[in-house]
N, C-alpha and C positions, 0 to 999 in steps of 0.2 A: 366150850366155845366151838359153835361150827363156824365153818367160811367156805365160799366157794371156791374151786381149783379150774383154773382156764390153762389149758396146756395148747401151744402156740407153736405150729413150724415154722421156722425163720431160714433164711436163708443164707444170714452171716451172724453167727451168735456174737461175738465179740461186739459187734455195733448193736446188737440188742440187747444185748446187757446192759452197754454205756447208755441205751435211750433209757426202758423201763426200771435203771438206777435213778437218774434224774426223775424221770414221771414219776415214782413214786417216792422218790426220797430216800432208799434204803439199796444195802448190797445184796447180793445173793443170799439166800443160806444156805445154796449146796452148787460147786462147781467141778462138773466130770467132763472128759471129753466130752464133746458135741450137746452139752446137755448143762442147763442151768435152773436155779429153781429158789424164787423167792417167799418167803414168810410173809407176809403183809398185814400189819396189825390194822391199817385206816389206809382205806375199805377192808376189812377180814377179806383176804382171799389167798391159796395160793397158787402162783402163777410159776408156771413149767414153760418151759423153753426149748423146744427139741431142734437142731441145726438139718436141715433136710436139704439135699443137693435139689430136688423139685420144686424150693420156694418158699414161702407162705402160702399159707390155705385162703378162701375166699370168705369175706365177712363184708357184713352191711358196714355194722362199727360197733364200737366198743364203748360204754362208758361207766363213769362215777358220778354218781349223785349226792349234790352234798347240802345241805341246809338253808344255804342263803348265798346272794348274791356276791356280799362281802369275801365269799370261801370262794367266790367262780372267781373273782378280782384277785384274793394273792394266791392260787394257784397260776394265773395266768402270769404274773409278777414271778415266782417262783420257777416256771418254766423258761418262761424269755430271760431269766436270770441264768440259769443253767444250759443256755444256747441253743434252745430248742422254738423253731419259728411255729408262731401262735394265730391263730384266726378267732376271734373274740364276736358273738354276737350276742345281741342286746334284746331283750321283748319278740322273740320271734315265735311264731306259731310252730310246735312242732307236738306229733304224739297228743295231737291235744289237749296241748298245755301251751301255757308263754312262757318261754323260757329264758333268762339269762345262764350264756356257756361260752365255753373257750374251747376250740379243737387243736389236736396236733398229730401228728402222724407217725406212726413208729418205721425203722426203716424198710418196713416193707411196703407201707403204704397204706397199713389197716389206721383209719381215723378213729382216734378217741375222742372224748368230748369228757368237759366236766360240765355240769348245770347243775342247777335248780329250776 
């Protein structure tokens, strides 16, 4: 199995742990000073975590694409469950497509998105 590895400067690891735990559902699989790093089976990816005094880095946004609309509805459920506020939009034109998605923000402020 491949998957992609998205390595991320944060600027407080501890609250981006606790976010990208919820967002994706799962714990770490490896926790070192300033440095954390998850396994992700659904989307394959693995995501790195490096604590940087400078911040986070600059990004448009981030997302997961997933099946059907139904998957954009209990992700969104799934999120606002786990106390994370959600922006939900419905048939919008984006990327040249319509899309149904749900955005949320990790705490730096890079915007995720789930769609279809």
């Amino acid at each position: 199995m491949s998957r992609v590895q998205l390595a991320l400067n944060v600027s407080d690891l501890e609250g981006s742990v606790a976010f990208y735990s919820a967002f994706f559902g799962v714990e770490p699989h490896k926790r070192r000073p300033g440095y954390a790093n998850f396994a992700i089976a659904e989307p394959p990816l693995k995501l790195v975590l490096i604590e940087s005094a400078s911040g986070g880095g600059t990004l448009n946004h981030l997302g997961v694409e997933v099946f059907s609309t139904d998957e954009v509805t209990a992700a969104q459920r799934r999120l606002a469950d786990d106390g994370l506020a959600t922006a939900t939009e419905e048939q919008v034109s984006c990327c040249y497509a319509v899309q149904d998605k749900v955005w949320v923000d990790d705490p730096d402020g890079a915007p995720w998105e789930i769609y279809t």
